[in-house]
ROSE-169373 format. One line per 10 residues: their letters; for each residue y, x, z of N, C-alpha, C. Coordinates in Angstrom, 1 decimal, always signed. Each point is the difference from the previous one (the first is absolute). Example, Ala and Ser with C-alpha at 12.3 -4.5 7.8 and 13.67 -1.06 7.14 Angstrom:
BEGIN
AS> -5.7:+13.2:+7.8:+1.2:-0.9:+0.0:+1.2:+0.9:+0.0 | +1.1:-0.4:-0.7:+1.1:+0.9:+0.0:+1.1:-0.8:+0.8 $
//
This chain:
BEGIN
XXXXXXXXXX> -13.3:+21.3:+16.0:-1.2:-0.6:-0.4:-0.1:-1.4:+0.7 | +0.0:-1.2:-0.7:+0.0:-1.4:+0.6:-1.6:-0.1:+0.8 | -0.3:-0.1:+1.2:-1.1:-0.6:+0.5:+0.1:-1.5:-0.3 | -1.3:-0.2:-1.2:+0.4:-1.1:-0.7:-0.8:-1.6:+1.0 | -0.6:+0.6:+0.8:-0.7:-1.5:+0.6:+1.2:-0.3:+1.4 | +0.6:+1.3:-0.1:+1.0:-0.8:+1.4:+1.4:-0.2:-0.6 | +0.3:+0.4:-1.2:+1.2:-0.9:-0.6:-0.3:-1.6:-0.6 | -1.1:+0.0:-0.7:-0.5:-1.0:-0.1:-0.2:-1.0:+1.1 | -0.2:+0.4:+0.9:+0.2:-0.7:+1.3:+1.2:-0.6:+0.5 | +0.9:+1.0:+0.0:+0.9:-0.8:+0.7:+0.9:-0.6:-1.2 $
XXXXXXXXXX> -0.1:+0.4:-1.4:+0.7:-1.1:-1.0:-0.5:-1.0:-0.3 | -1.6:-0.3:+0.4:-0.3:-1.5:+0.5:+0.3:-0.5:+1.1 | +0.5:+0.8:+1.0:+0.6:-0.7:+1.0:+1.1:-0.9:-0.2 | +0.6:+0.8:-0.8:+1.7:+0.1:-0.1:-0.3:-1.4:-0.8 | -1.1:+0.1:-0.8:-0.1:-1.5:-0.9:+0.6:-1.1:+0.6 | -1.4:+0.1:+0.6:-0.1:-1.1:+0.9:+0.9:-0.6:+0.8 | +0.9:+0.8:+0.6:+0.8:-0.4:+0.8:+0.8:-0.4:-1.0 | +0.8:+0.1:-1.2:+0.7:+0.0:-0.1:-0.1:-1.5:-1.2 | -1.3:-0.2:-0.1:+0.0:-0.9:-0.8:+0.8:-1.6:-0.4 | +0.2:-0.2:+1.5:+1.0:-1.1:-0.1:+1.4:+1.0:+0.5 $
XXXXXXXXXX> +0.9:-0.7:-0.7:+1.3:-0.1:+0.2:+0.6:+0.5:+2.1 | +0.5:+0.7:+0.0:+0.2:+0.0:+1.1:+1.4:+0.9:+0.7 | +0.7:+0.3:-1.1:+0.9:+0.7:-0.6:+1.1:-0.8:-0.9 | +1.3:-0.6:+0.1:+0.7:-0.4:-0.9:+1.2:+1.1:-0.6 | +0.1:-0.6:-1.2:+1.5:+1.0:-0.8:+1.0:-0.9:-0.4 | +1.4:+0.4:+0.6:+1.1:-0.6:-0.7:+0.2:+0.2:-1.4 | +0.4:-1.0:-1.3:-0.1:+0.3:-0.8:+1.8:+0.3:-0.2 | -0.4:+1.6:-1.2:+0.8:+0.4:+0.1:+0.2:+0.9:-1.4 | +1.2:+0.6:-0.5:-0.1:+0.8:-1.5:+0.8:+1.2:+0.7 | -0.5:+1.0:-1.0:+0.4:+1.4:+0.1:+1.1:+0.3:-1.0 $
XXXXXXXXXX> +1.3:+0.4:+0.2:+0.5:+0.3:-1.2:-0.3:+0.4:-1.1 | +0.6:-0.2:-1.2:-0.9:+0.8:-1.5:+0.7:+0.9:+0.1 | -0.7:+1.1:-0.5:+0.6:+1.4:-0.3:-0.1:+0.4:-1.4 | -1.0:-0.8:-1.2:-0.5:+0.2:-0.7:+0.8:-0.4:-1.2 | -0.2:+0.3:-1.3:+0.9:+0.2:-0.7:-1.0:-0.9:-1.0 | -1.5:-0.4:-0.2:-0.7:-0.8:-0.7:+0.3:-1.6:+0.4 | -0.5:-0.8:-0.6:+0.2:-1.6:+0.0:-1.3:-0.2:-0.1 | +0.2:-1.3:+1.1:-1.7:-0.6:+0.6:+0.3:-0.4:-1.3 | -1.7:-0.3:-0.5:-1.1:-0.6:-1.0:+0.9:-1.0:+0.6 | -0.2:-0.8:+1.1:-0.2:-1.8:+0.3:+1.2:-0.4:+0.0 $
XXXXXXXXXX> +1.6:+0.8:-0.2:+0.8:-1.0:-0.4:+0.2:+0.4:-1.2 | -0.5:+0.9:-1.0:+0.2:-0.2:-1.7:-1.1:-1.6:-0.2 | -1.5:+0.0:+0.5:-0.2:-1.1:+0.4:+0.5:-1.2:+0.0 | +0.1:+0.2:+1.1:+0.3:-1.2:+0.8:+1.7:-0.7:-0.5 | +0.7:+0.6:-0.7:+1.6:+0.2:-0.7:+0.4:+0.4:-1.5 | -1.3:-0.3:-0.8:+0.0:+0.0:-1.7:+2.0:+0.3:-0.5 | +0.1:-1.2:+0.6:+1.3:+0.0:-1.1:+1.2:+1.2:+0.5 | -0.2:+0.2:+1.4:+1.1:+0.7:+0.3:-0.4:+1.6:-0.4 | -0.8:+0.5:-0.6:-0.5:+1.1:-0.1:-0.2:-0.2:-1.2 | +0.3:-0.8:-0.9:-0.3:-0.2:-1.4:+0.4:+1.9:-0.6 $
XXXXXXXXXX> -0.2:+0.2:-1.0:+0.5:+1.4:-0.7:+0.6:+0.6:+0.7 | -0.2:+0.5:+1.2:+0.1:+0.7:+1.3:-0.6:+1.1:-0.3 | +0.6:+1.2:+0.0:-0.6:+1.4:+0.3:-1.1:+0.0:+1.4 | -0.8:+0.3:+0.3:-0.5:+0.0:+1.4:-0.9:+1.3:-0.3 | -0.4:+0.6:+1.7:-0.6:+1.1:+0.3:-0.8:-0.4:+1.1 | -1.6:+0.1:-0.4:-1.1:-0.4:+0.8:-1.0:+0.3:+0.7 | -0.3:+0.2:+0.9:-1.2:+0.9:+1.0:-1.0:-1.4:+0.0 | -1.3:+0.6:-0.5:-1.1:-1.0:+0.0:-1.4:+0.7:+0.3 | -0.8:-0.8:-0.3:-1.3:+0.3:-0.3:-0.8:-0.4:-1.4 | -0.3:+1.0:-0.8:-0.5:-0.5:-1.2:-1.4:-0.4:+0.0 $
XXXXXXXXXX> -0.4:-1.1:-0.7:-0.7:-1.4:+0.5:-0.9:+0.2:-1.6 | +0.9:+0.6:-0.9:-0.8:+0.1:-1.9:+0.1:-1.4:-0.6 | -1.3:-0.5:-0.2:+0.1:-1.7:-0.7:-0.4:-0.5:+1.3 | -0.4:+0.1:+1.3:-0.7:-1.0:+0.8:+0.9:-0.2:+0.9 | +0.6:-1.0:+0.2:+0.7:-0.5:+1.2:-1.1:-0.7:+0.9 | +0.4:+0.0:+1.5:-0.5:-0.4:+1.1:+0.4:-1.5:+0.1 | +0.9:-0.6:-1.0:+0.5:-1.2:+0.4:+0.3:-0.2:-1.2 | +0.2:-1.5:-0.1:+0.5:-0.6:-1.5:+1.1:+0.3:+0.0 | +0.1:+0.4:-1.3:+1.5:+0.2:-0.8:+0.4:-0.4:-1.1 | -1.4:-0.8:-0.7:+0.3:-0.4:-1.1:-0.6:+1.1:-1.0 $
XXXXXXXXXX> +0.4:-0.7:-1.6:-0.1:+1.1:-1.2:+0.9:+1.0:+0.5 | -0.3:+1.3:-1.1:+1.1:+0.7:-0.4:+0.9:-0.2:-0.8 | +1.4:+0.1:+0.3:+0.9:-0.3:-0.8:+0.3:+0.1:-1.6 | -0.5:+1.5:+0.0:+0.4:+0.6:-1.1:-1.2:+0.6:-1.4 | -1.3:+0.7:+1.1:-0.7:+0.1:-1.3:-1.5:+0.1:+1.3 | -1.1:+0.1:-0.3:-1.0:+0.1:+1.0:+0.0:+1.4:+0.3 | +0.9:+0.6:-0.1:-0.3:+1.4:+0.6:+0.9:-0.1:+1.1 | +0.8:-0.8:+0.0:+0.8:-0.2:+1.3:-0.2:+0.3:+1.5 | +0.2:+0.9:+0.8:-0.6:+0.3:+1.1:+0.5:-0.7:+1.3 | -0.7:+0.6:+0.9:+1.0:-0.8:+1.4:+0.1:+1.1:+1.5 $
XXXXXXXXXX> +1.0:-0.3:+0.4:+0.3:+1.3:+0.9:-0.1:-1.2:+1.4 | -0.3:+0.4:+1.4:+0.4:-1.4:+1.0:+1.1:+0.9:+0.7 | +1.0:-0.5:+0.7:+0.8:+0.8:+0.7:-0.2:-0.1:+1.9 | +0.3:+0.9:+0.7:-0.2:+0.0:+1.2:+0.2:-1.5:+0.9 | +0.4:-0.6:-1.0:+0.5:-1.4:+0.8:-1.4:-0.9:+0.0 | -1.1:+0.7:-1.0:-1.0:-1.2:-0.3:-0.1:-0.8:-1.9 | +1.7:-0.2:-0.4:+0.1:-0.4:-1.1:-0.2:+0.2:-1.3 | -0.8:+0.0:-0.8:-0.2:+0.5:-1.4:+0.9:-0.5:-1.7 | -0.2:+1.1:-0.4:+0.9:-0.5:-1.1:-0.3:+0.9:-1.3 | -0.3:-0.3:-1.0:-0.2:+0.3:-1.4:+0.7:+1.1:-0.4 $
XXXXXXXXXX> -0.1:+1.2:-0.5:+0.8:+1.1:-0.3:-0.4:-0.1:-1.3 | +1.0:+0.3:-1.2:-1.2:+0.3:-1.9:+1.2:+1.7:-0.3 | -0.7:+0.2:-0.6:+0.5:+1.3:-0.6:-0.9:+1.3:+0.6 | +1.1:+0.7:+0.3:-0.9:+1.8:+0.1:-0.4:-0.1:+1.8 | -1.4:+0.7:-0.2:-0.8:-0.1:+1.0:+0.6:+1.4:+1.1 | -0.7:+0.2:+1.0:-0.1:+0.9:+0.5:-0.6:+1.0:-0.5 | +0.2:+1.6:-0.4:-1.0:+0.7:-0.1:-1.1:+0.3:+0.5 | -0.8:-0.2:-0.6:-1.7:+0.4:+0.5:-0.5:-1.2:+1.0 | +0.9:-1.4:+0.1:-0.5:-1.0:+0.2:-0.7:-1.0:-0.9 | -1.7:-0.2:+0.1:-0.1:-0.9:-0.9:-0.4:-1.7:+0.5 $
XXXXXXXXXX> +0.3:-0.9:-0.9:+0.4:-1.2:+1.2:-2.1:-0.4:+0.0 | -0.7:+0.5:-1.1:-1.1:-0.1:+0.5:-1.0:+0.5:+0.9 | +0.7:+1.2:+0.9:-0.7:+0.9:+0.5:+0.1:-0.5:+1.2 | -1.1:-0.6:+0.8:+0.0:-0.4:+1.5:+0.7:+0.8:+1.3 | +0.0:+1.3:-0.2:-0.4:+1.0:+0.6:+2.0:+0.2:+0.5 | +0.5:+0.1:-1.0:+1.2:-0.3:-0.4:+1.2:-1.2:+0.9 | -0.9:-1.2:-0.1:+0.4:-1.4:+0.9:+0.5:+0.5:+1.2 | +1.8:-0.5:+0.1:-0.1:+0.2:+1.2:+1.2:+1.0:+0.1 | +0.4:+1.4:-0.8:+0.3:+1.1:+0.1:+1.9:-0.5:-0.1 | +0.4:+1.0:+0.9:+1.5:-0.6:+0.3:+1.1:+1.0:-1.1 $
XXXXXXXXXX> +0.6:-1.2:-0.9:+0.5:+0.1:-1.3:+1.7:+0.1:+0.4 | +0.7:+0.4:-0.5:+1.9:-0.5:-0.5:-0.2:-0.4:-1.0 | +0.6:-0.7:-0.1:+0.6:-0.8:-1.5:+1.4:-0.2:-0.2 | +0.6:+0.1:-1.5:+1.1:-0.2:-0.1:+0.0:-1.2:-1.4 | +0.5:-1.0:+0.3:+0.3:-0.8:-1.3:+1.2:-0.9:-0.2 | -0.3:-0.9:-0.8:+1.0:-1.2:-0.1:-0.5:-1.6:+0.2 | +0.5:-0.5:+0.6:-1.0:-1.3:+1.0:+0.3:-0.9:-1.9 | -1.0:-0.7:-0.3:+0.1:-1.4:-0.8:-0.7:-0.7:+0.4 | +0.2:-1.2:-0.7:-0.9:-1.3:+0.4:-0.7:-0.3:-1.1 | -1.4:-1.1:-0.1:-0.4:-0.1:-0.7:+0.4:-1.5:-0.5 $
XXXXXXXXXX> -0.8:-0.3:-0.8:+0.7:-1.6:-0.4:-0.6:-1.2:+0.8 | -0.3:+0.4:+1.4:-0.5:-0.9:+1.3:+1.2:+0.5:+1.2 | +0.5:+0.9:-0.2:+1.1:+0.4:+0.7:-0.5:+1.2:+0.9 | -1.3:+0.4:+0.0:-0.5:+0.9:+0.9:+0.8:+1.6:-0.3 | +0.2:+0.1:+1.1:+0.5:+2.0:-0.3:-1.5:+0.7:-0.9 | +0.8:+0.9:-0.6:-1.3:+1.3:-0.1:+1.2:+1.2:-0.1 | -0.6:+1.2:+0.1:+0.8:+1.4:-0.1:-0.3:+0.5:-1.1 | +0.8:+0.5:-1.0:+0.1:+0.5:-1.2:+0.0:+1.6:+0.5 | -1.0:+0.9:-0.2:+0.2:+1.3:+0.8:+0.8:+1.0:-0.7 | +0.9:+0.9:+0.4:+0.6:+0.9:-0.6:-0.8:+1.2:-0.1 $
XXXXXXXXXX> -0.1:+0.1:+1.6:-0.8:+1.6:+0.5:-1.2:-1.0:+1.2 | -0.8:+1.0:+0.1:-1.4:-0.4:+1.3:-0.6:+1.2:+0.1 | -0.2:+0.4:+1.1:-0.4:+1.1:+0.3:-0.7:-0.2:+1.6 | -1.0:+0.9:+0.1:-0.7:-0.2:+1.9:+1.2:+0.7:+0.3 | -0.5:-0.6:+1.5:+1.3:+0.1:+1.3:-0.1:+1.0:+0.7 | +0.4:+1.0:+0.0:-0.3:+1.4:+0.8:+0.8:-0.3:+2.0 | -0.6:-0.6:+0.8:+0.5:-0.2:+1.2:-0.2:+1.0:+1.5 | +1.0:-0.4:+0.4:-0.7:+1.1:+1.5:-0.9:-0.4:+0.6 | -1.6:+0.5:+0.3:-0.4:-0.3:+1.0:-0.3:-0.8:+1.2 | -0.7:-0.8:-0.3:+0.3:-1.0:+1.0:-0.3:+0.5:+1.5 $
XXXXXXXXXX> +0.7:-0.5:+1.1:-0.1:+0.1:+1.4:-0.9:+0.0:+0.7 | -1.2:+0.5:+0.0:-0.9:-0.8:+1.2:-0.2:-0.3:+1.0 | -0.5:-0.9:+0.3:+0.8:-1.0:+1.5:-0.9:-0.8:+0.6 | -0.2:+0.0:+1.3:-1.1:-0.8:+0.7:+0.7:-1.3:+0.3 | -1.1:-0.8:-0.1:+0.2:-1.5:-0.3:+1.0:-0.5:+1.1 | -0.1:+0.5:+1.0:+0.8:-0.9:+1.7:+1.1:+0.5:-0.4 | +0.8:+1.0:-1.0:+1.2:+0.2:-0.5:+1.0:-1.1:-0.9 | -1.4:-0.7:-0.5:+0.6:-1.2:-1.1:+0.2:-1.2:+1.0 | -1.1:+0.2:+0.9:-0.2:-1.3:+0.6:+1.3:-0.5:+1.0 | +0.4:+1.7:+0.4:+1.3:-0.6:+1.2:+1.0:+0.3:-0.8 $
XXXXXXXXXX> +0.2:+0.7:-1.5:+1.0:-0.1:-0.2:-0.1:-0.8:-1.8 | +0.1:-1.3:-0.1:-0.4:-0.4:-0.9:+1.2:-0.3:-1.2 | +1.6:+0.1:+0.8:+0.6:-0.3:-0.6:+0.7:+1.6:-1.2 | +0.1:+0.8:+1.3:+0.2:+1.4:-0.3:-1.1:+0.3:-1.3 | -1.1:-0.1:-0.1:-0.9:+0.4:-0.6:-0.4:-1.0:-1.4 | +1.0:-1.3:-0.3:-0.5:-0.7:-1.0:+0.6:+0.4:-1.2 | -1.2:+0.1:-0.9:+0.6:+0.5:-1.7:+0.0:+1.5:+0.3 | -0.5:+0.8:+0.9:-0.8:+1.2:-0.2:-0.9:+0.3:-0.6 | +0.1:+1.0:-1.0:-2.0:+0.3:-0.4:-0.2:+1.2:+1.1 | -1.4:-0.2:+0.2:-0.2:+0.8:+1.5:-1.1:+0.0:-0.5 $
XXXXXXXXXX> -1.0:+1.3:+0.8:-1.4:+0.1:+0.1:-0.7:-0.3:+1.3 | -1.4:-0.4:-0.3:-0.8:-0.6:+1.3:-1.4:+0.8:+0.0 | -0.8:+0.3:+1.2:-1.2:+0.5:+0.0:-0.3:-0.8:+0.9 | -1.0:-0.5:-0.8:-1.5:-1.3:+1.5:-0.7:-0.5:-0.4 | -0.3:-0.8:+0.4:-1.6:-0.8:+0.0:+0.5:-1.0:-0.5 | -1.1:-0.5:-1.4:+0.0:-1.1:-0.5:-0.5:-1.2:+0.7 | +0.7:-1.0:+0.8:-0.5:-1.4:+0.6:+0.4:-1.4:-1.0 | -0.8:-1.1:+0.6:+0.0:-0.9:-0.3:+0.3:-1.4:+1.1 | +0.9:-0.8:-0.4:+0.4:-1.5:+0.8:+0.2:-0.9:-0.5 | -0.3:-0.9:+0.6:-0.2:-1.4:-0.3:+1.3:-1.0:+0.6 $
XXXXXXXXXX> +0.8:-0.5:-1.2:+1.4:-0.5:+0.9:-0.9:-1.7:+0.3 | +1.0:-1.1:+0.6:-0.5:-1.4:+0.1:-0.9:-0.1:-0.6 | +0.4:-0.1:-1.1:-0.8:-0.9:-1.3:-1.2:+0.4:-0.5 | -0.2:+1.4:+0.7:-1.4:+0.4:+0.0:-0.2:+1.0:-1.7 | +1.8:+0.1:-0.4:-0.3:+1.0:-1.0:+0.0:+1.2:+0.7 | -0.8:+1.3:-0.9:-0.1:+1.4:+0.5:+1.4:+0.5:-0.9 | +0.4:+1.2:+1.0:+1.3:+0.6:-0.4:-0.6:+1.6:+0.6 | +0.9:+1.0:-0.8:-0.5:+1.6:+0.3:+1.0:+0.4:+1.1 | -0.4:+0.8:+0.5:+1.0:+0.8:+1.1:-0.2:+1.6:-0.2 | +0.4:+0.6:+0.3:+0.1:+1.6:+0.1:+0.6:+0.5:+1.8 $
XXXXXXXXXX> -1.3:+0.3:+0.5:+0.1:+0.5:+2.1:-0.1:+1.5:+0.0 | +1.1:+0.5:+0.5:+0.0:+1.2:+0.6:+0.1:+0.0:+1.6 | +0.1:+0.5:+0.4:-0.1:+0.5:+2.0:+0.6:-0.9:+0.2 | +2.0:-0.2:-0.3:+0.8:-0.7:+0.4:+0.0:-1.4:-0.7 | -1.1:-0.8:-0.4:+0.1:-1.2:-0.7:-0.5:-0.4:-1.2 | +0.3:-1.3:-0.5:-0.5:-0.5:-1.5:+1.3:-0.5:-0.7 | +0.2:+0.0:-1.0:+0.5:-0.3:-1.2:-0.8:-1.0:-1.3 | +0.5:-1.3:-0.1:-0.7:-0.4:-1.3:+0.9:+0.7:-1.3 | -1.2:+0.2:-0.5:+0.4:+0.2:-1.6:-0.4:-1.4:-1.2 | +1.2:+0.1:-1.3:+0.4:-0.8:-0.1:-1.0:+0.2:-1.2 $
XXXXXXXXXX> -0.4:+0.5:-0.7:-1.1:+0.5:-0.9:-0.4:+1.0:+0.0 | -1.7:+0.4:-0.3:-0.1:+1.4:-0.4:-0.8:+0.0:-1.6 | +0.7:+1.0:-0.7:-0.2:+0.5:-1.3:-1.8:+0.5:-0.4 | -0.9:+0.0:+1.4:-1.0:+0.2:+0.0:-1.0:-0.8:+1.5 | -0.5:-0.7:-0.3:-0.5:-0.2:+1.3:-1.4:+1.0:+1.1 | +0.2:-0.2:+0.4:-1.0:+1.1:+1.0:-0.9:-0.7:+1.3 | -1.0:+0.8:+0.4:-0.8:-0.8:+1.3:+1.2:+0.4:+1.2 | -0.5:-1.5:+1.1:+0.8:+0.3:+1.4:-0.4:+1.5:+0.3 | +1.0:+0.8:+0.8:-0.8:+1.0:+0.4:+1.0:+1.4:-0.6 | -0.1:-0.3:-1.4:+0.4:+1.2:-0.8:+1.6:+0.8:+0.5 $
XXXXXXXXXX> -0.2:+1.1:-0.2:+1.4:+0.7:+0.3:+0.8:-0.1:-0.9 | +1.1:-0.3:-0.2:+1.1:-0.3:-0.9:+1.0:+0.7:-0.1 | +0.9:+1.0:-0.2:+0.6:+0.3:+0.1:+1.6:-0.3:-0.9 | +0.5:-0.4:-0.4:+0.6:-1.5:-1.4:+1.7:+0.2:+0.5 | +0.4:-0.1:-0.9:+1.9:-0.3:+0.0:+0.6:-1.2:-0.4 | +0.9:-0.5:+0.0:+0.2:-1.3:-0.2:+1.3:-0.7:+0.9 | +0.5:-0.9:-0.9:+1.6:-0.1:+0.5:+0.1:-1.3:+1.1 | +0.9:+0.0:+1.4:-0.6:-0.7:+1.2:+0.7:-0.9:-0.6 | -0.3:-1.8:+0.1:+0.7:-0.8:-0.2:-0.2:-1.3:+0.7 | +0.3:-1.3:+0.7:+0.1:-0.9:+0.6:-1.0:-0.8:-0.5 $
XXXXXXXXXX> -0.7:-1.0:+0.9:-1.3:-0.7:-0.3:+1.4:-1.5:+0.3 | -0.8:-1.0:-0.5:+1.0:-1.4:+0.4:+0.3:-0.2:+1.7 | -0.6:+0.4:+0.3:+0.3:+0.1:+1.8:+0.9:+1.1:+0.4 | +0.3:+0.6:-0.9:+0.8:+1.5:+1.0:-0.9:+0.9:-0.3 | -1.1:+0.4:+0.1:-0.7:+0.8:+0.8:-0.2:+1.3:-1.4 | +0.0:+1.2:+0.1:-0.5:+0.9:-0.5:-1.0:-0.3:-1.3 | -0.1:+0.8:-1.1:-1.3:-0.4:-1.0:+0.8:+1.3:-0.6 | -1.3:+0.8:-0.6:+0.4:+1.0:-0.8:-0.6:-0.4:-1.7 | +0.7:+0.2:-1.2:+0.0:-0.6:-1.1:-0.1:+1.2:-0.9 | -0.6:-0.4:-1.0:+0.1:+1.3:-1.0:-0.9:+1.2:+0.1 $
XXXXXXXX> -0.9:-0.6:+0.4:-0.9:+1.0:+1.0:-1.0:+0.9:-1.1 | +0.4:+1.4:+0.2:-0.5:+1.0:-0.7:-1.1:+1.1:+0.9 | -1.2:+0.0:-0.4:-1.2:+0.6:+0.5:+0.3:+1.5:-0.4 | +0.5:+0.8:+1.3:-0.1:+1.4:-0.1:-1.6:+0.8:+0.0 | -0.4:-0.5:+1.0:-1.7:+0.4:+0.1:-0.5:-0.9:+0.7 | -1.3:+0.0:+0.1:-0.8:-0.9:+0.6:-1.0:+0.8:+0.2 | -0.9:-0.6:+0.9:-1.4:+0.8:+1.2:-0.7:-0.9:+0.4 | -1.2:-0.2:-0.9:-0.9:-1.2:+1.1:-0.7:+0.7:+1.6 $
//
């Protein structure tokens, strides 16, 4: 049973302290082990992936992307999946079952895809889908934050689980950024899929990945429960 005014306590501590930078990470890559292709070099590499078989771990996104992509290539029913890297890209053909791209609720939900990379007549990729189906995965880890924080290299391109307190910081410029404080520390997150009051219990999964400084940022951030 969480005594909730003295966890809250000390994951505002942990905020606070931790709000500036005070901790650096070497930047560094984990070998692949994975057998899918990042979204961001079909991307970011049109031609070399031209009529390329490829196999894809994403997030299905339906018709609304988070970022410009442009038209759809092929017909308006054209969907969009983003991949763990951040990058999004147009998929047309057969959907996932029992995913519908209008259904909010849906947004978000981690897809495979299998298709054939084309280009459109601007040169942009889209995936022509063979098969799409949700991603049946193990379990994510759960892990207290001073785990990410001293081991940042070990731990990047993990999806892991977090339980804390929803905080708030202010970098230079006086923009507000979200954090997530448990006992051992804060963590900024890089979006969340719902916003909530400072304060609230979070408990959320989401894959750790590098801010432009080195430092820790968890992405992809999925709301397991919440507790005001």
């Amino acid at each position: 049973m969480i005594d909730r005014s003295r966890f809250i306590g000390l994951c505002i501590a942990a905020a606070l302290a931790l709000t500036s930078p005070v901790f650096s990470a070497q930047p560094g890559e984990l070998p692949g082990k994975t057998v899918f292709t990042a979204v961001r070099q079909i991307v970011d590499k049109p031609e070399t992936f031209k009529d390329s078989f490829v196999s894809l771990k994403a997030n299905f996104l339906g018709w609304k992307s988070d970022q410009d992509i442009g038209a759809p290539p092929v017909t308006r029913s054209d969907w969009i999946i983003r991949g763990d890297d951040g990058a999004c890209i147009y998929c047309t053909g057969r959907m996932p079952e029992e995913l519908r791209p209008e259904d909010p609720s849906v947004r978000g939900r981690r897809i495979s895809v299998l298709g054939q990379v084309h280009l459109d007549r601007n040169g942009r990729a889209f995936v022509k889908v063979t098969e799409a189906a949700p991603l049946v995965e193990e379990p994510e880890q759960m892990m207290a934050v001073s785990q990410i924080l001293f081991d940042p290299v070990g731990t990047k391109n993990r999806t892991i689980g977090l339980l804390g307190v929803l905080a708030k910081g202010y970098d230079q410029r006086g923009r507000r950024f979200y954090l997530l404080a448990d006992p051992t520390g804060a963590i900024t997150l890089d979006r969340l899929p719902k916003l909530y009051p400072k304060g609230t219990i979070l408990q959320i999964k989401g894959v750790v990945e590098h801010d432009e400084n080195g430092l820790p940022v968890l992405t992809n951030v999925e709301i397991v429960s919440a507790k005001l």
